[in-house]
C-alpha positions, 0 to 999 in steps of 0.5 A: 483729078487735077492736072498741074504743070511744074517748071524746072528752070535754069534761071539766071541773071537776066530777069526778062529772060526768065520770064519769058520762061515762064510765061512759054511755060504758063501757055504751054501748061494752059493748053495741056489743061493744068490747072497751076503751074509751080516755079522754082525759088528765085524763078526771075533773078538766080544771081550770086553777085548781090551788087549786080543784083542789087540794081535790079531788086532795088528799082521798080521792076519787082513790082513791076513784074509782079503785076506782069506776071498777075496779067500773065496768070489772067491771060492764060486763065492758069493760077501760078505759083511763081516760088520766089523772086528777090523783093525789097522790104520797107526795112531797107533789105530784100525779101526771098518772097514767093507769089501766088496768082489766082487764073483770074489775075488776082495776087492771093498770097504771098510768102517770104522764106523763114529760114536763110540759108547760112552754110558753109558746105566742105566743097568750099561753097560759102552762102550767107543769105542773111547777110542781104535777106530778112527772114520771114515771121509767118506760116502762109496757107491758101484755101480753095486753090484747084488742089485745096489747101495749099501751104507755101514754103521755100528751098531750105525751109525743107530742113526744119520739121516744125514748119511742116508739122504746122502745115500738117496741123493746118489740115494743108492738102499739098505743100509748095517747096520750090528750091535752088538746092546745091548739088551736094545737098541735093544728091544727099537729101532732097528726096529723102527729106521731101518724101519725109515731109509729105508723109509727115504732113500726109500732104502732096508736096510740090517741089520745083527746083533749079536745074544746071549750071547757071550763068552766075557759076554756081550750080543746082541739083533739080530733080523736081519733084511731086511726092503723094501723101504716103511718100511715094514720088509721081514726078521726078524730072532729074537734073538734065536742066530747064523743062516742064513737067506734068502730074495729076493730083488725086484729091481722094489720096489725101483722106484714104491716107489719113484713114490709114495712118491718122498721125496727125490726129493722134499727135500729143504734146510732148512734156517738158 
């Protein structure tokens, strides 16, 4: 067994704030034994007004506190799998990119969402994360991490199977799917979608999520989630808010899964 520790945040417009969160929670979740702590998306800065933002994400301080948060990993001796933060790019527009720090300090991968949410929702709420986010190009998978192979993914990445089937056919051990899912979209589809997700893949999924009103107005379902390889949910930590949540992870689930149902090896390429 692996015990890991999920952070449900109400992240918001003060990066320090929230990381203090974190770093409470990376010393809480230390302490308690676990072995990795999962963030939500947009775990530093959950900020909607992208000119205030703007301030923040174009100076040093992203690097500034990814170095903060490599030392915070090295000093509570717990690999954090911080979900997201807003990143510049060399190309002039942000990332919504994804961290993972091994307990020794080291950044060992990184990955930057492929999917921007660009919706319109019937309650009247408009995102348009293309407008200042460039979508990531590749599928990032982490090797020898305390669960085993774990892929990297965010929020509304959820929506699109084929990223997932990749994962699965990448043989990943768990999935990470940290999120800031909206209410509605969250009361209609979030469980269903990430038990459907873990039985494709026959993966453990990992799902920290923003939770509650936030102070830029807008507000998110929770809900975090761990979901073992046969769709069955261990952890579900509602939508009351901010708070830390604990799950063992049984590595052997994973093959008795595959044993079972082995989709995975029987999937054939469908013809045009």
């Amino acid at each position: 067994m692996t015990k890991i520790a999920v952070l449900q945040m109400n992240s918001g417009v003060d990066p320090e704030a929230n990381f203090s969160s974190i770093e409470s929670a990376a010393k809480e979740a230390s302490s308690a034994g676990s072995e990795i702590l999962f963030t939500p998306e947009m775990s530093l800065l959950l900020d909607r007004d992208r000119t205030r933002a703007a301030a923040w994400i174009n100076s040093n301080e992203p690097s500034r506190m990814v170095k903060r948060l490599a030392q915070l990993s090295a000093e509570t001796g717990i690999d954090l799998a911080i979900g997201s933060i807003p990143f510049p790019t060399e190309q002039g527009r942000w990332a919504n990119r994804s961290f993972y720090f091994g307990g020794a300090g080291a950044q060992r991968a990184y990955y930057d969402k492929m999917h921007m949410f660009d919706v319109q929702l019937s309650t009247g709420e408009n995102w348009r994360e293309s407008n200042a986010y460039q979508a990531g190009e590749q599928v990032v998978t982490l090797d020898e991490t305390p669960i085993g192979r774990l892929g990297l993914t965010i929020c509304y990445d959820l929506r699109f199977p084929a990223l997932f089937e990749e994962l699965g056919q990448r043989r990943c051990d768990a999935i990470a799917v940290p999120a800031a899912f909206t209410k509605p979209t969250g009361a209609a589809h979030w469980h269903i979608m990430l038990r459907a997700r873990a039985i494709e893949a026959s993966a453990f999924v990992i799902a920290a999520a923003q939770s509650g009103k936030h102070e830029d107005g807008r507000e998110t379902y929770g809900h975090s989630l761990v979901v073992d390889p046969w769709g069955d949910v261990l952890l579900d930590m509602k939508g009351e808010g901010a708070c830390l949540g604990f799950c063992d992870i049984n590595p052997s689930r994973i093959d008795e899964v595959r044993s079972q149902v082995p989709s995975l090896a029987n999937k054939r390429r469908i013809p045009n």
